[in-house]
N, C-alpha and C positions, 0 to 999 in steps of 0.2 A: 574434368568431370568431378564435381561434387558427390558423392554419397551421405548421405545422413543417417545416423544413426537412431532413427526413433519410430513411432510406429501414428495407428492416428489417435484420434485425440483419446480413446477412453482406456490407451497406453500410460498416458501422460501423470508423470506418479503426479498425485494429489497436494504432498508437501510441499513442489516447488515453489518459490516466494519472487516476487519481484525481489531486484539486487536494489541498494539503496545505493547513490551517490555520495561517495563518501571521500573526504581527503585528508592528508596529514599536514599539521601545519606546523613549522617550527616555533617553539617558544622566543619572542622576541627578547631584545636586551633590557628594555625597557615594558615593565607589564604594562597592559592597556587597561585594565580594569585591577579592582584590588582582587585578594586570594576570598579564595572562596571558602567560607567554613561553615561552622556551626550556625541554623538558620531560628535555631528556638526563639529568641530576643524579639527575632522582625517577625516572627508568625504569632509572636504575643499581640503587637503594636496592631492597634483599630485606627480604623482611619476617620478624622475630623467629621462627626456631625455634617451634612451637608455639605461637604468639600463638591467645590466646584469642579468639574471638569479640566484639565490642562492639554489633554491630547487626545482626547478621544470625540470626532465628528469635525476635526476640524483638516485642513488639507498641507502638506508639505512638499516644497518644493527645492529643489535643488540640483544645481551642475557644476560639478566641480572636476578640472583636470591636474591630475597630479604630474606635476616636472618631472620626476626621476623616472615614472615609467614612461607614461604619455596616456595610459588610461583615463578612464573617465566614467565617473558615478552621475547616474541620474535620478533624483528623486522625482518621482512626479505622483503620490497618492494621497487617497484619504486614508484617515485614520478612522477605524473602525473597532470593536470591539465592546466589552461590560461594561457597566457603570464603575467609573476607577474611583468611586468611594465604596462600593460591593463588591469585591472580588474577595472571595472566599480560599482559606487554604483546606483541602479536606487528604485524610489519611484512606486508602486504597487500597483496596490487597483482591488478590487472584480469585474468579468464582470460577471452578472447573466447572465442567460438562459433566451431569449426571448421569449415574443408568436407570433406566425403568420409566417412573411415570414425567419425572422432569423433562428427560430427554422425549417421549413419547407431546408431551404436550407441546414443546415446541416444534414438532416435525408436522402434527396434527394441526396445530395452529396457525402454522405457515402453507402448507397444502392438505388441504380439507378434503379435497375428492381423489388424491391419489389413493393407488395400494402400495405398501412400505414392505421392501422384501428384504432380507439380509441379503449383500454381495458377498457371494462367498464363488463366486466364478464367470467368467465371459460369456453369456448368454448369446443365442441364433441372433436374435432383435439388431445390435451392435456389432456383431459380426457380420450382420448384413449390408448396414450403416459401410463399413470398411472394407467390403468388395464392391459395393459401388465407387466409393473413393478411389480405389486402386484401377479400378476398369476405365474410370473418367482421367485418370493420370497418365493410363498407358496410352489410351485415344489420344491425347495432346503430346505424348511425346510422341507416337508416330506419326503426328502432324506438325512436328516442329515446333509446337508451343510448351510455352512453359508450364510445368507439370500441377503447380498449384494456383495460379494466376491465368491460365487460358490464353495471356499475352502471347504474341510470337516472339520466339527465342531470339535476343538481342544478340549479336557478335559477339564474345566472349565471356558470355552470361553462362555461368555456372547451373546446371540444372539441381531442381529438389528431389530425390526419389527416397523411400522408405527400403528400410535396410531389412532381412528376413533371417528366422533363427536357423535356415536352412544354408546359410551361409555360414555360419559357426566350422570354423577349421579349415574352409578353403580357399583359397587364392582364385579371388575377383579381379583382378588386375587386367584381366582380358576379356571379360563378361562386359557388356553393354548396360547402360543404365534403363533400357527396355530388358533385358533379361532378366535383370536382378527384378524388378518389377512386374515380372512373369511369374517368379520364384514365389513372390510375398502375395500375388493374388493366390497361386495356388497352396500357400501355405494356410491363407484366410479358409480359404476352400473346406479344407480338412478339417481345422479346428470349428468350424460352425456344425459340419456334419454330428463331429461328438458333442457340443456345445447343448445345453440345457435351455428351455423358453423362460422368458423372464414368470409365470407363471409356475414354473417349477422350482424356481426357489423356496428358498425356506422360508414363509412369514417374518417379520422383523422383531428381533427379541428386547429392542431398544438397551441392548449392551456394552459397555465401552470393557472393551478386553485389553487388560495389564500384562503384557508379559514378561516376565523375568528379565532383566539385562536388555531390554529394548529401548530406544527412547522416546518413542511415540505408544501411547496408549490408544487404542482408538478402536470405532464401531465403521464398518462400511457399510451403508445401504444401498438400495434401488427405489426409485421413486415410480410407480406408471401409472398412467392416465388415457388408457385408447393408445394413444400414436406417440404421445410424448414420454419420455424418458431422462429420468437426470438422475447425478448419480451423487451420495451426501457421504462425506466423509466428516463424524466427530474427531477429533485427535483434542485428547490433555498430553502436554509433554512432559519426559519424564526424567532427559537428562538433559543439558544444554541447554539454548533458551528458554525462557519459563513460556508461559502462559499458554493457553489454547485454540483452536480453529474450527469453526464450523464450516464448508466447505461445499456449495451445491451447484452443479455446474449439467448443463444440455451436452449429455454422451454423445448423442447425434446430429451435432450443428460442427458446419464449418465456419462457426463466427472467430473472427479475428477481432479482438478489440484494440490491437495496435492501426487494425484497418477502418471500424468502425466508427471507433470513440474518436473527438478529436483529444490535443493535449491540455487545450487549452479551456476551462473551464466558461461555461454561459450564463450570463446573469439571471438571475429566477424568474424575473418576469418578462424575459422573452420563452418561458419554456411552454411548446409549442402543444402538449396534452399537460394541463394543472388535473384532470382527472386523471392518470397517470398517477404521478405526483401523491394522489391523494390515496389510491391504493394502496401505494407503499406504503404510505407511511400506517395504514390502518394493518397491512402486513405486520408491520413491526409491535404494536399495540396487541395482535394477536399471540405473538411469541414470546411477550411479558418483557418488552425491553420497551419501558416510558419515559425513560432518563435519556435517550440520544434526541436530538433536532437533526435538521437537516443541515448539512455545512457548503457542499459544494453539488453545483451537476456539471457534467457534460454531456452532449446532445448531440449525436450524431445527426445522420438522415433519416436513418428508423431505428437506431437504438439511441440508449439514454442512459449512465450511469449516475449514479443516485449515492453520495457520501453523508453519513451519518456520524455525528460524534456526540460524545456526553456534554450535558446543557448543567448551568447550575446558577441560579440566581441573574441568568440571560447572557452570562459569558460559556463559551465554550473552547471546549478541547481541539487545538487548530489541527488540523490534519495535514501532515509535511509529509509528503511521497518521496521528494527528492531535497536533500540539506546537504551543507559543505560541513562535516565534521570539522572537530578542529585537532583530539587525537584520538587515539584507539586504546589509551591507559586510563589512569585514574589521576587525582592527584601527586600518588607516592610512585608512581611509573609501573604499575603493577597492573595487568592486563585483566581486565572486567568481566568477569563471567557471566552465566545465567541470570541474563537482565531480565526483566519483565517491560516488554516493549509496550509504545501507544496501543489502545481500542478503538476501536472504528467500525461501522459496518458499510459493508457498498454492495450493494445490488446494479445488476443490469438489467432491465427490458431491452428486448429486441422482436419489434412490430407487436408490442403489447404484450408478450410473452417471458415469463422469467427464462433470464439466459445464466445467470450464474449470481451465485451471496457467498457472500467473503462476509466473514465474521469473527474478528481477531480479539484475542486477551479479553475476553469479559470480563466484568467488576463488580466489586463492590464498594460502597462506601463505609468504611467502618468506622470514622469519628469523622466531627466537622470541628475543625481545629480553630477556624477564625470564619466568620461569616462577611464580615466587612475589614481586611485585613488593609494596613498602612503602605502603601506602594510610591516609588520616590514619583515625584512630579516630570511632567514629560521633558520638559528641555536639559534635566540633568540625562534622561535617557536616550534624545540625541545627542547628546556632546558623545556620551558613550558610543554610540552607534558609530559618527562621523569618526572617530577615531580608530575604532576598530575596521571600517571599512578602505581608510587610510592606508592601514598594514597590512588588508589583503593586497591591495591593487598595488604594493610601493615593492619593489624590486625585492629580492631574499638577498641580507647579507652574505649569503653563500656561495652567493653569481646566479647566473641564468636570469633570465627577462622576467621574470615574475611568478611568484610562490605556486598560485596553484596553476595556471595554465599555458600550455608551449609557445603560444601566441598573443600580440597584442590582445586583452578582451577588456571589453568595456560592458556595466553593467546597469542596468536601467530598475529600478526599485520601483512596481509597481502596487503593491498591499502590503499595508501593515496595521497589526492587530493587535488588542491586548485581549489574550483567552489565555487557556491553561495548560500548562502542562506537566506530565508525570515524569517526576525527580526523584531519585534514589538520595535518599537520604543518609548524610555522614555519618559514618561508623552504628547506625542503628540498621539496617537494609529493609528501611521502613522505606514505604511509595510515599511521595504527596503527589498533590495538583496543587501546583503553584502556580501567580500572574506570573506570565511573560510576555514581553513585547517583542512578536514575530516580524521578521522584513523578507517579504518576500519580493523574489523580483524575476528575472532573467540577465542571460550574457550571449557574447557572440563568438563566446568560446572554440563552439564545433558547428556551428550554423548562423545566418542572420538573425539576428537578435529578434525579429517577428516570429521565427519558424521555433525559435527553441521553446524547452518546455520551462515551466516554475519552478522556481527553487526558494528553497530558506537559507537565507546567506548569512542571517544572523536572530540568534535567542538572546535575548536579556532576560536575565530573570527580575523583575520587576519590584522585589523587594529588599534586594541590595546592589543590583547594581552590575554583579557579575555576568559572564559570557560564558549562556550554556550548553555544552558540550552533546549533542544528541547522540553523539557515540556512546559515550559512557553515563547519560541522564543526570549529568552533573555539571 
């Protein structure tokens, strides 16, 4: 018998982040790229008048299996990305989340006809949302089904139930996973009786509250609309990672996006509402953010998530969910602190409906360092690739079958892109946006290689050459 430890969804703290895929890779004997240093010299260097194209529009193909493991790299993409005589180097730095009329204009601008209440505690509304949740869980467990899914319980299938603060201090061990789930209805119970209507909250003061020794600065609201309800958490951070969150999410849906969304991204012009599409993006126009384009969607059955990154002279900021680090230090072995991670914004529709915005690290642009910066031509940045892709797949001098994974995995390289991205710069902890040439692909690591999700297997940084580390943005 499983128990879970969680409540439903408008339990769910606010800050949790997806986890990144990340791994450590041993330094070889032999570097594969040169040391990486000071990059001033090459963000001086403009690139030739009229320089012709070398990799970008054109298609690469490759299979190659390596003797000492038996793996096997597959290239099969187009090259896509900016114009590689425009790629601009620009300097970066953190726009927090304001109080008052900034923060009031973007809530305004993005939902027009809600009322914005400060969350300052659990409302009837949501608590009501969560005794129906728990009554529709108890129904299926005394019917033998599975308590979140309505499937019938498989043979040795672990059930889901929600754990209750009314169990604090006593021994469950012999309580039923319908009892405990008796417990947590009637705990709902109680708490909505004293609970407040959303209506009775306080007005929205549009304030991000600093407190002392905390690391999260942040404003909680309430959004409502009639029947609809989402709930917006601002956070500036205050120790740890750098940068901020905007955060708006449907308290009252059971949407799963690991159930909805697929993994795998859909080309924009199979996308089945382009009006859709065109809301958002005039959503985004409304809340004073005209520097993202669109990057990526995926498209469910009736939802559709929607990736936006920063555009700049028609290259943009690649957006990598999932990358293979390469370590979790710096150059001098020294462990990397309060980085200032990528920007991105992603929205979901669900049956035309906002289901939730993610809105990570906002920016600014505070110098344009090179507008049309010198970046090496594409075949020196294959040979770099095919090499370093070499020494992931080729055995660890150290034994075991292969550096990052337990198993034969072969990997299939399906996008690669020259766009931008945000690098912590040597000993100044200055940001840029630098060209880099992304390889994205899949493996058949943990799944068949159809079913797995994308990854960034490898960063080039585009203006000399080096292998960048997204761990540590160097």
């Amino acid at each position: 018998m499983f128990r879970k430890n969680m409540r439903f969804r408008l339990f769910v703290c606010f800050f949790a982040l997806p986890l990144l895929l990340s791994a450590c890779q041993p330094t070889p004997e032999e570097a594969v790229v040169s040391q990486k240093g000071d990059l001033t010299d090459k963000i001086a260097e403009t690139a030739d008048p009229g320089q012709a194209p070398t990799g970008v529009g054109s298609h690469y193909s490759l299979e190659k299996t390596f003797e000492q493991s038996g793996h096997t790299l597959i290239v099969d993409a187009d090259i896509t990305g900016g114009d590689e005589s425009k790629m601009a180097v620009l300097t970066v730095a953190e726009k927090p989340f304001e109080s008052g009329d900034s923060l009031k204009r973007i809530v305004e601008g993005a939902f027009p006809e809600y009322t914005v209440y400060n969350y300052t505690e659990v409302t009837k509304g949501e608590l009501e949302y969560g005794i129906q949740e728990a009554e529709l869980m108890i129904f299926r467990i005394k019917n033998n089904l599975h308590s979140l899914t309505g499937e019938p319980l498989k043979e040795g299938e672990e059930q889901v139930i929600y754990a209750t603060d009314s169990l604090v201090g006593k021994v469950t061990d012999e309580m039923t996973d319908l009892e405990i789930m008796e417990l947590y209805l009637e705990d709902l119970k109680r708490m909505q009786a004293e609970a407040p209507a959303d209506d009775e909250l306080p007005p929205a003061d549009y304030m991000i509250h600093y407190p002392k020794g905390e690391e999260y600065a942040q404003g909680n609201f309430r959004l409502v609309n009639g029947d609809s309800a989402l709930k917006m958490d601002v956070i500036n951070i205050q120790e740890g990672e750098r940068g901020g969150y905007f955060f708006v999410y449907n308290m009252m849906s059971d949407f799963s996006e690991e159930r909805e969304i697929p993994s795998i991204a859909t080309p924009i012009s199979e996308l089945k509402d382009p009006g859709e599409l065109q809301r958002v993006q005039q959503l985004l126009q409304n809340i004073g953010i005209d520097y993202m384009e669109l990057y990526e969607v995926y498209q469910g059955e009736n939802a559709c998530k929607y990736v936006f990154t920063r555009s700049y002279n028609g290259a943009q900021e690649d957006y990598v969910g999932e990358y293979l680090g390469l370590s979790v230090t710096d150059g001098d072995g020294v462990q990397v602190q309060r980085l200032w991670k990528p920007e991105y914004f992603t929205i979901i529709m669900n049956n035309g409906e906002i289901e939730d915005i993610y809105w990570k690290n906002p920016s600014q642009i505070v110098k344009v360092d090179n507008e049309n910066v010198k970046i090496l031509p594409w075949n020196e940045i294959q040979q770099i690739f095919e090499k370093q892709m070499e020494f992931l797949l080729t055995p660890s001098s150290e034994g075991g079958d292969s550096m990052f994974w337990w198993k034969p995995s072969d990997i299939k390289i399906e996008r690669i892109t020259l766009g931008l991205a945000k690098m912590l710069m040597k000993d100044s902890g200055e940001y840029k946006l630098i060209p880099v040439w992304n390889f994205f692909g899949r493996d058949n690591s943990n799944s068949d290689m159809e079913d797995a999700e994308e990854k960034c297997y490898v960063t080039i940084n585009a203006l000399d050459g080096t292998i960048m580390d997204r761990d540590v943005m160097y």
